[in-house]
N, C-alpha and C positions, 0 to 999 in steps of 0.2 A: 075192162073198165071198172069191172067192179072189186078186182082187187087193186086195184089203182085209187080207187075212194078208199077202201079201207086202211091202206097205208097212207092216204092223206090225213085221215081223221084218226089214226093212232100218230102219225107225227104232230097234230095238232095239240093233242092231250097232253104230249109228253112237253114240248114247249110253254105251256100253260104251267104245269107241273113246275120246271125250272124256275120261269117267272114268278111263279108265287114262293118258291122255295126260295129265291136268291134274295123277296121282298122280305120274305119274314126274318132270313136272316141278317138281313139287313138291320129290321129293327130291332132285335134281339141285341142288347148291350153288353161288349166284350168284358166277361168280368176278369178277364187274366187281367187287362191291361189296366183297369180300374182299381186290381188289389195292389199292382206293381205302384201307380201312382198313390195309392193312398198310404201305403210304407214310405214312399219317397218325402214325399211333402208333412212337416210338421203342423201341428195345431195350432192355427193363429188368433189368439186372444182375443176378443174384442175390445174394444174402445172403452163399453162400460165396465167391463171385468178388470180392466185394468185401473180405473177410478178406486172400484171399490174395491180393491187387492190393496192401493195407495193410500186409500183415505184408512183403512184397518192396518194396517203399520202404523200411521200415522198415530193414530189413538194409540193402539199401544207405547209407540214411542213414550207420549203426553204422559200416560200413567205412569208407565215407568219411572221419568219423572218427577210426578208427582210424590209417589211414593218413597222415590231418594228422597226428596225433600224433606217430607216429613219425618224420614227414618235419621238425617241427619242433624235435622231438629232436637229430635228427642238423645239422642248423642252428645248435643255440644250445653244443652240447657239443663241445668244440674238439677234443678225443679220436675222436670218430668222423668228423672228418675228413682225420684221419692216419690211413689203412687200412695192416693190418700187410702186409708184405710176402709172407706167404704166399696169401693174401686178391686181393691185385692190384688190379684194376678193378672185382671182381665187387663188385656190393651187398651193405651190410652184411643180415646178416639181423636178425633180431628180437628174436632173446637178444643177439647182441653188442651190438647198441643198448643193450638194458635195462643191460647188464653195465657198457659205458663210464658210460652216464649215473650210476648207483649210485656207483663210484668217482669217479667228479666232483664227486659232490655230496657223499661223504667228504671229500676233497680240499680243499672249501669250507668244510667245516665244522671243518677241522684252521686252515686257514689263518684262518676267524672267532677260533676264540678263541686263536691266536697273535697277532691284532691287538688282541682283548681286553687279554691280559696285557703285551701292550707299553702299550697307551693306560692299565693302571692304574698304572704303572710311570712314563710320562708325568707323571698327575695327583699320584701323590705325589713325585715332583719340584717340579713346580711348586708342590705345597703348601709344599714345604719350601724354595723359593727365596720365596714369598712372607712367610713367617716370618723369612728373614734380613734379608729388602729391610726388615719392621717395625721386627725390631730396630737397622739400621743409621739407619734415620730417627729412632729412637730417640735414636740414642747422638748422633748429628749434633744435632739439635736439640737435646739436650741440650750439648753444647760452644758451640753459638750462642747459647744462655741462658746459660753462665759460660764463657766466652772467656778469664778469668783463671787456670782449673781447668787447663788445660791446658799450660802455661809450665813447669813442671817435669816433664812426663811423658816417658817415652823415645821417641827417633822412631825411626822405623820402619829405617833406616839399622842405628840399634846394635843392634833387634830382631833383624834379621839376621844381624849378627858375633857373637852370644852363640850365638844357636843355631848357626852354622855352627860356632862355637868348640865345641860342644857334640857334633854328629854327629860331626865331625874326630876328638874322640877315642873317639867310639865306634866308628867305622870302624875306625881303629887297632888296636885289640884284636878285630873282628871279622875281619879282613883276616889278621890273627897267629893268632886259635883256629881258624878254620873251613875247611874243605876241601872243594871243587869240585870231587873226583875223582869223583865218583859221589852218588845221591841220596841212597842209605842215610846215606854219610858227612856229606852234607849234613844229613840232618834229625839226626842223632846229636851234631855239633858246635854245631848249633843252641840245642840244647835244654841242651849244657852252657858255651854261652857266654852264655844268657840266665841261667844262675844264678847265674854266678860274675860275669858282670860288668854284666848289671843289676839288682843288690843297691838297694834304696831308700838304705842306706847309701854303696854306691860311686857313684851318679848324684848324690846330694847333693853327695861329694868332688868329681866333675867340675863340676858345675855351679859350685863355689864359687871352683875355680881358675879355669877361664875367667870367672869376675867378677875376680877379682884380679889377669886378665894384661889385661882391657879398662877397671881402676878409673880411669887418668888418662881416658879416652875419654868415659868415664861421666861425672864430674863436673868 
């Protein structure tokens, strides 16, 4: 009997034994199989780390940029590559950028419609050379169709000596009433040598006599 308790109570020990052995191992966490899975399985980002990964590209992007911008600013605007003298070497900054480019592009825009107003100025030229070039084909083609019309008209010879006979003595009297001393005295003799002496009455008289000092010439 009483070795019979004593193998009761050492097989109770050793069951005891197990049981807590098999408990603890139990809780004991298998690290083989937790190194295997944690090589396995990658790093998964979070939700904010990926914002702010996004939103810092993002800026960089913006500046980058920004910076073309300005770098191609200063490239195309012929003004900020003349740096003023108090300035030196140093780089332009960011307003004087903005500031040449602004006046540059004024600058373009004065000299656009100064080329406007010259090219409308062009076109009505040319309209009005094209209108004489009609008329003179006109008049030409018309003397090629009557060839006979033109045998008594004045040439261009005597056209000449009448009207030069014609300014000669208007010279003469402008040359005798008007005075060069000063502008005042200029426009003052002006104004009383066009009334006295280009009267419709007194230009008809001049006109008549230089026909009567070129009548042998004439006919």
């Amino acid at each position: 009997a009483a070795l019979f308790m004593e193998n009761a109570r050492k097989g109770n020990i050793v069951s005891r034994a197990n049981s807590i052995g098999s408990t603890s191992a139990s809780s004991v966490p298998n690290t083989d199989d937790e190194d295997s899975d944690y090589h396995q399985e990658p790093y998964k980002e979070s939700y904010k780390d990926q914002r702010r990964r996004a939103h810092t590209q993002a800026e960089r992007k913006r500046r980058d940029a920004i910076k073309k911008g300005y770098d191609d600013l200063q490239a195309i605007v012929p003004t900020c590559e003349q740096q003023d003298f108090s300035i030196g070497s140093q780089k332009l900054s960011k307003a004087i950028v903005l500031q040449k480019t602004i006046d540059y592009i004024q600058f373009l825009h004065k000299e656009k419609k100064k080329q406007e107003e010259e090219v409308s100025t062009l076109r009505k030229d040319v309209m009005a050379l094209k209108i004489m070039k009609v008329n003179y084909e006109q008049i030409v083609k018309a003397h090629q169709d009557n060839p006979s019309e033109g045998k008594d008209q004045v040439s261009d010879e005597m056209k000449f000596n009448v009207f030069q006979g014609i300014m000669d003595s208007l010279f003469q009297s402008f040359n005798a009433s008007i005075s060069v001393t000063s502008f005042q005295e200029l426009s003052a003799c002006v104004f009383s040598w066009i009334e006295e002496h280009c009267k419709p009455q007194t230009l008809r008289d001049i006109v008549i006599g230089v026909l009567h000092q070129l009548q042998s010439q004439l006919y």
